[in-house]
N, C-alpha and C positions, 0 to 999 in steps of 0.2 A: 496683344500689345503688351510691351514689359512696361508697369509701369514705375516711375522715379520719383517720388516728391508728388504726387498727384498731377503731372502733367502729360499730355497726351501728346502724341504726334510724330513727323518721321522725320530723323535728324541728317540722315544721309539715303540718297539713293545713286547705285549701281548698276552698272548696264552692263550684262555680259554675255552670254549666250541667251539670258532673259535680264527680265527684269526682276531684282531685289531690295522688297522692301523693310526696311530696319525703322524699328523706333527706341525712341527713348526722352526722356524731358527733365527739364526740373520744374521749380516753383518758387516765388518768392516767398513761400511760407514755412520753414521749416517744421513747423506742424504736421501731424498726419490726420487729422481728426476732422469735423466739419467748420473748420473757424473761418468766420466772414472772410478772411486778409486772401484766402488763398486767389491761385490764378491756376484756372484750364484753359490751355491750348486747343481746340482741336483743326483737324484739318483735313478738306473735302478735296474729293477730286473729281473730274470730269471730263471729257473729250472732247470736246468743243468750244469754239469761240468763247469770247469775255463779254463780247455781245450778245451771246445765244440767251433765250427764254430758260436754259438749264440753270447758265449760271448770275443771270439775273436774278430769277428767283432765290437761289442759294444766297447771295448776296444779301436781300432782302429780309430773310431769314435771321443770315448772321448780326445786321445790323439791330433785330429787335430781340438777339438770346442777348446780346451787348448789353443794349438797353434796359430791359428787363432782369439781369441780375448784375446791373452796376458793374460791369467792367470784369466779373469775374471768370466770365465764358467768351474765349473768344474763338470766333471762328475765320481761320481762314482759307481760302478759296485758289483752288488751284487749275488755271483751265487748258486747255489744248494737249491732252496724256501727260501732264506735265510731271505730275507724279507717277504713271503708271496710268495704259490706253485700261479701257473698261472692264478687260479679262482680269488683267495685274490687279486693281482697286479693287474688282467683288471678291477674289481670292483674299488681297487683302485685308477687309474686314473681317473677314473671315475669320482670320488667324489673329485679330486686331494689331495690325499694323499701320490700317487707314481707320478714321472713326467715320467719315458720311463722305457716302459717294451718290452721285444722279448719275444714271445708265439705262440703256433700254435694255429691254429684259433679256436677250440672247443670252449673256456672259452668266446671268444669275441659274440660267436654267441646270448649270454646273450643280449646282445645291439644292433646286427646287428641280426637278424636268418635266413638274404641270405647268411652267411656267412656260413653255414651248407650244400651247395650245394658239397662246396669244399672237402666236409668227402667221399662224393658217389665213392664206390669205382671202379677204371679203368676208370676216371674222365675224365685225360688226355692221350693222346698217346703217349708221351712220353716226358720227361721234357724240352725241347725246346718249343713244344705244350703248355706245362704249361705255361712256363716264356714268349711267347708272346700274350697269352689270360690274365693275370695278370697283365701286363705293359701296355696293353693296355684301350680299354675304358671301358671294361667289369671292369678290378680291379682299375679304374678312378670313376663309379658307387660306387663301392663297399667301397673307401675310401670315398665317398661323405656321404654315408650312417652315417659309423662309424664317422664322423664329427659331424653328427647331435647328437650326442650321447655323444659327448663332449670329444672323441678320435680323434687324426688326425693320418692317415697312411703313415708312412714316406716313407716305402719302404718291398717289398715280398722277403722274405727269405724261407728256406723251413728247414726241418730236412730230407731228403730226401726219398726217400722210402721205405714203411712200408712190412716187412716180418714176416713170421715167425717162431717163434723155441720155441719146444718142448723136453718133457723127452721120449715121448712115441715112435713114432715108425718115419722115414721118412714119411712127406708131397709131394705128387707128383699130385695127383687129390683131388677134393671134398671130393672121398669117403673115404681117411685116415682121415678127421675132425671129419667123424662123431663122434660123443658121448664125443669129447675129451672136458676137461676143461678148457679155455682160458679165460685169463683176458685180459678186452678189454679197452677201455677209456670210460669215462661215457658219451657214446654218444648213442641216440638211433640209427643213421644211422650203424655206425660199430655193435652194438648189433644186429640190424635187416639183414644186412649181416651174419654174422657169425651162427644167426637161419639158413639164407637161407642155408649157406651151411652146415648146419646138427650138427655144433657144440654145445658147451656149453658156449655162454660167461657169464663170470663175469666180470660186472663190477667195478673198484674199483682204488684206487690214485693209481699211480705210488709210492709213498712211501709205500705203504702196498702191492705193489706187488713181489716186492722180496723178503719176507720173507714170501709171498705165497706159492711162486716156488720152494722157499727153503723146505717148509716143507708140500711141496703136496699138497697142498689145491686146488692147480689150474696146472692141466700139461703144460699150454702151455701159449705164450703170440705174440703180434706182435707190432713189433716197427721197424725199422730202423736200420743197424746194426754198425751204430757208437753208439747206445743207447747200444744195447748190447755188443758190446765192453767196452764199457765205467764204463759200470755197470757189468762186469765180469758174466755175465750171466752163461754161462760155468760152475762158480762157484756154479750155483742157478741151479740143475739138467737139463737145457736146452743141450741136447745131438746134438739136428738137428737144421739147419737152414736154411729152403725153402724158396728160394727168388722170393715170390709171386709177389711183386710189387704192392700189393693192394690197395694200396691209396699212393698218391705223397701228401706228409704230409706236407703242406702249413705253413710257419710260416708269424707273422708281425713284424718289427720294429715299435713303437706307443710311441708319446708323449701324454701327458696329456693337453687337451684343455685350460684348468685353467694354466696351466706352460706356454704355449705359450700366453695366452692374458698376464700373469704379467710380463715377460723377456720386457726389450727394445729390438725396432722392430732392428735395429741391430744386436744383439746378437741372436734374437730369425731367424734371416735369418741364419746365420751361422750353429746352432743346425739343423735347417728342413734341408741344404743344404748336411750335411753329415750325417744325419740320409738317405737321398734320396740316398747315397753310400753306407749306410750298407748292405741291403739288397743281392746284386749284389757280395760285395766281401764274403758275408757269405756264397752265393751259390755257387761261388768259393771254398772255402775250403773244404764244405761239400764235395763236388766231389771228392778230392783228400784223404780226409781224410777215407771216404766210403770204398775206395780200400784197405787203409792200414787196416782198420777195418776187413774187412772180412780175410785180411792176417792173421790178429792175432787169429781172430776166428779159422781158420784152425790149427797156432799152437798150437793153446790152446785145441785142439784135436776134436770140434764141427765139426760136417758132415756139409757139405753144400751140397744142390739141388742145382743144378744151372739152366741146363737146362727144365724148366717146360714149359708144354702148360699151358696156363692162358685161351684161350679160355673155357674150360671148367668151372672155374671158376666163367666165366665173364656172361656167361649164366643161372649159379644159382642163380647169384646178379642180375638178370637181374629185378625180380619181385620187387626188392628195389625200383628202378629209381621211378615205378610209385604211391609209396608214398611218395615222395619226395616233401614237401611242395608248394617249388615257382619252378612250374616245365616253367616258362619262363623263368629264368634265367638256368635252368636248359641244358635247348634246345638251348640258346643261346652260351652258352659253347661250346653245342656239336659239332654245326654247324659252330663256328666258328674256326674249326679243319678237318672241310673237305675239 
């Protein structure tokens, strides 16, 4: 991030064969030093809804750095790739041209690639399992990592668990995947799952997949079903929704290393202290929201599986595990779940 007068954030953005993002700012302080009067900008981005559990929490956040240093940190909130979909923003901070982004982990594993253990699908046992192998020293490791990278990890969020729904027929075993069309996330872990169990995935953005599913290019997808809720999928011929539970879909709250060495250490303790609260109350919502979500899924006339065996499942991914790069962090996951 360049910075001008102590203020942070992106003044223009650019679309062109990618996406480019510039910053720069001023301040109503002319000062350079730490004097009360000054003002920080900073500015968060995310990909999803203004209602999501993402950027709720974010919100939440921003309204008590507000509060807590009188007016002189503000944050504001950018939703739906609006600055840059989740690849552009973790690059972004990167280079500090974003200061805090929420994202699941896919994009970050660019910087961290232990960070890709967390895609393996039936990872954890069940989201308690998650949330106390992630709080603890195993995702203590894992924030170290992404430090060195010039990311700091505020706090583990998640979008909760990844299902999925299609136009074609009910999902109950493996063998309804075969041959279908699924778009996946551009990961080789979920693409090499989805081989295993006999599908077809494509990978491709999230912005070019609904107008996939809209017009058959691809029968099927799997996300989470406040994603699908959110995104009216229903609308996008998704008839069923099997709640595989394939992956407990990790997110991060992430300042930019660059924003935290230029903030005064004051203000910069405030921002890390409720950034360390976001994560916790976004998986709070996510919970509550989950439930309303599949409510509406049902009125919206989408079948829901509910009851599936995943063992079957979990045995066709089985052959994944063992190309899984850093297979000791790997094992340490596991083991630290028995």
């Amino acid at each position: 991030m360049t910075l001008v007068n102590k203020k942070f954030g992106f003044v223009s953005i650019m679309v062109a064969s990618a996406l480019a993002l510039t910053a720069c700012g001023s301040s109503d302080s002319e000062s350079s030093g730490g004097d009360s009067d000054e003002k920080f900008v900073l500015q968060a981005g995310h990909s999803l809804p203004d209602d999501h559990p993402y950027h709720l929490a974010l919100q939440e956040m921003a309204d008590a750095v507000d509060e807590r240093t009188d007016g002189q940190v503000t944050i504001e909130i950018f939703a739906n790739s609006e600055i840059g979909a989740e690849r552009e923003l973790t690059e972004g901070m990167g280079l500090g041209t974003v200061d805090l982004v929420v994202s699941s982990t896919a994009p970050v594993t660019n910087f961290v690639p232990e960070l890709g253990v967390l895609d393996v699908p039936f990872l954890f046992q069940d989201r308690e399992s998650a949330v106390e192998v992630l709080e603890g020293d195993i995702g203590d490791e894992l924030f170290a990592k992404m430090e060195e990278n010039g990311i700091i990890g505020l706090s583990w969020g998640e979008n909760g668990y990844r299902h999925i729904t299609n136009a074609i027929r009910p999902i109950e075993t493996p063998e309804d995947l075969k041959g279908l069309k699924i778009r996946t996330q551009e990961n080789e872990i979920h693409l090499a799952a989805f081989e295993a169990l006999g599908a077809q995935p494509t990978p491709m953005a999230w912005t070019e997949a609904i107008t996939a599913l809209q017009q058959g290019v691809v029968d099927a997808q799997e996300n989470p079903a406040i994603v699908a809720d959110q995104f009216s999928l229903y609308d996008a011929n998704q008839k069923y929704m099997s709640l595989t539970g394939h992956v407990y879909s990790v997110a991060i709250y992430m300042l930019s290393q660059k924003t935290y060495d230029e903030l005064p250490e004051e203000l910069r303790d405030i921002v890390v202290e409720e950034g360390q609260k976001a994560g916790a109350k976004e998986r709070e919502l996510i919970v509550e929201m989950e439930k309303e979500s599949l409510q509406t899924l049902k009125d919206q006339g989408m079948e829901i599986i509910e009851d599936i065996d995943t063992a079957p499942f979990q045995e066709a991914v089985l052959p994944v595990y063992d190309t899984i790069e850093h297979q000791d962090l790997l094992n340490e996951i596991l083991d630290a779940q028995k």
